[in-house]
C-alpha positions as CSV (number, residue, x, y, z in Angstrom):
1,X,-19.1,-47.6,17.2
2,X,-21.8,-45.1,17.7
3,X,-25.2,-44.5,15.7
4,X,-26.8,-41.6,14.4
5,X,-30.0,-41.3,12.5
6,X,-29.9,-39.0,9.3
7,X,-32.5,-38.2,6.7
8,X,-31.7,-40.0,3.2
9,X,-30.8,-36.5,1.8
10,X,-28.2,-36.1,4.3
11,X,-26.8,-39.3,4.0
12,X,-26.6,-39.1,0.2
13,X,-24.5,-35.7,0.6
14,X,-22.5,-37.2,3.7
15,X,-21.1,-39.8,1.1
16,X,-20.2,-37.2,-1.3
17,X,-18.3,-35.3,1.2
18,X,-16.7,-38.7,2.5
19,X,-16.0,-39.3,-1.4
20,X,-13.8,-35.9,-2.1
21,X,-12.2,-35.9,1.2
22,X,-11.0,-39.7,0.2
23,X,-9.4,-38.2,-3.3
24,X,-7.6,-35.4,-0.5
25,X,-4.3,-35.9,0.6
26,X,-4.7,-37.7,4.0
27,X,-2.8,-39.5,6.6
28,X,-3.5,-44.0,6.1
29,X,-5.1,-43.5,9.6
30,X,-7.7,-41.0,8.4
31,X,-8.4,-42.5,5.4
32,X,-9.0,-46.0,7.1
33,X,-11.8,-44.7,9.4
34,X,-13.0,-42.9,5.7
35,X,-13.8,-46.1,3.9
36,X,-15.2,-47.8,7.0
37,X,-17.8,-44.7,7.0
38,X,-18.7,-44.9,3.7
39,X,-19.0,-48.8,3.9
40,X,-21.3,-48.7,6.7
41,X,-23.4,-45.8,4.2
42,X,-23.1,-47.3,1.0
43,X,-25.9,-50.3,1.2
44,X,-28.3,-47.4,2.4
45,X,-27.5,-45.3,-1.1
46,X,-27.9,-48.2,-3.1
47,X,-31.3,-49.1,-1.0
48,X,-32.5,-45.8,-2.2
49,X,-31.2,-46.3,-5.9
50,X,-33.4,-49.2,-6.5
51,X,-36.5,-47.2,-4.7
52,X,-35.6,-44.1,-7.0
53,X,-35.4,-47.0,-10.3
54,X,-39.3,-47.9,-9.3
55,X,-40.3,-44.5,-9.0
56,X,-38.8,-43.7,-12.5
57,X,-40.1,-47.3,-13.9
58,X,-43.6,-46.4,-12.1
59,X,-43.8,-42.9,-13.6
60,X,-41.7,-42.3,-16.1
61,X,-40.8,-43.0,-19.9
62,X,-37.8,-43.6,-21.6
63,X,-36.8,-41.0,-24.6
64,X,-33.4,-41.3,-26.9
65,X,-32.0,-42.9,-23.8
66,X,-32.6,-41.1,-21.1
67,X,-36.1,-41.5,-18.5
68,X,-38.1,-38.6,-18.1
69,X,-41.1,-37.7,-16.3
70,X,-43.9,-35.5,-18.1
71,X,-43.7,-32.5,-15.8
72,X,-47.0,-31.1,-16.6
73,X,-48.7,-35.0,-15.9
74,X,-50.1,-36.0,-12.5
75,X,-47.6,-39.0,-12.2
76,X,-45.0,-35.9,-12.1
77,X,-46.4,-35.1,-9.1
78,X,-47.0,-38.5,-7.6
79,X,-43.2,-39.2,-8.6
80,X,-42.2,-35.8,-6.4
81,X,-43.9,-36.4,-3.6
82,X,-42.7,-40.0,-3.4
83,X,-39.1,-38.6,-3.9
84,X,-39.7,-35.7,-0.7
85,X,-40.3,-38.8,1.5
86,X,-38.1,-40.9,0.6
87,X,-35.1,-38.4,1.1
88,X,-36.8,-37.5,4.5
89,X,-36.8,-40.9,5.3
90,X,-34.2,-41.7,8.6
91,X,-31.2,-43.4,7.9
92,X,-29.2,-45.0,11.2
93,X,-25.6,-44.9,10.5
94,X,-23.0,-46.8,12.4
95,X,-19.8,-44.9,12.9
96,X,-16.7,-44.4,14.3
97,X,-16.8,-40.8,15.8
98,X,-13.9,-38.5,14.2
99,X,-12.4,-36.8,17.4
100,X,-11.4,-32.9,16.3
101,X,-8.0,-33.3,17.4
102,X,-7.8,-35.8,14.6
103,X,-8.7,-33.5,12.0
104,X,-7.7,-30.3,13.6
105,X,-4.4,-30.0,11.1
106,X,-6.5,-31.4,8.1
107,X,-6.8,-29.2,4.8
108,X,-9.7,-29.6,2.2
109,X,-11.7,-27.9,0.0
110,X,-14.6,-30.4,0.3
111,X,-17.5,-28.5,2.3
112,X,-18.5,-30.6,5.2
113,X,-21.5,-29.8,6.6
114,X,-23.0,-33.4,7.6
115,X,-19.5,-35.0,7.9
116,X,-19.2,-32.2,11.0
117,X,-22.3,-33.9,12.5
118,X,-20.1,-37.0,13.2
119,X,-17.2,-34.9,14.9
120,X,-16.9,-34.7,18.1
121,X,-14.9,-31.7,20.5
């Protein structure tokens, strides 16, 4: 397995590309090496969830339901600038790399710009 590091942001959009490519129509093998991705991802996104959960319980309200943040109050911009570092924080991912052979044939509409990152020529 090899590591990379990858800023929250990325890793959050890294499982959204892993999640649409799973719904594709994919060979077993593919798909295997898929789910093993987004296991090794998926304790990081939930990591962030609860530190997203304190922000919101730390600076927000709850309204018919729903949290929101006064935009025009000073907690607003606390609660922003505690979200820009978190999603800058790094994020070490174990991996197997996807060789481009292996995908060479393969046909999506999911865009894949950090899922490319993990490719290899």
């Amino acid at each position: 397995m090899d590591k990379k590091t990858l800023p929250l942001s990325e890793v959050l959009k890294l499982n959204d590309e892993v999640d649409g490519l799973i719904k594709e129509k994919l060979p077993i093998y593919f798909k295997f090496w898929l789910h093993k991705l987004r296991k090794n991802i998926i304790p990081n996104i939930d990591a962030a969830q609860v530190s997203q959960k304190e922000l919101f319980d730390k600076y927000g309200y709850e309204e018919d339901g729903l949290i929101k943040i006064k935009p025009e109050g000073e907690g607003y911009k606390i609660y922003m600038a505690e979200t820009e570092k978190m999603m800058k924080q790094p994020i070490e991912i174990e991996y197997n790399p996807f060789d481009i052979s292996t995908i060479k044939t393969l046909e999506t509409s999911v865009a894949l710009d950090i899922f490319f990152k993990l490719v290899v020529e």
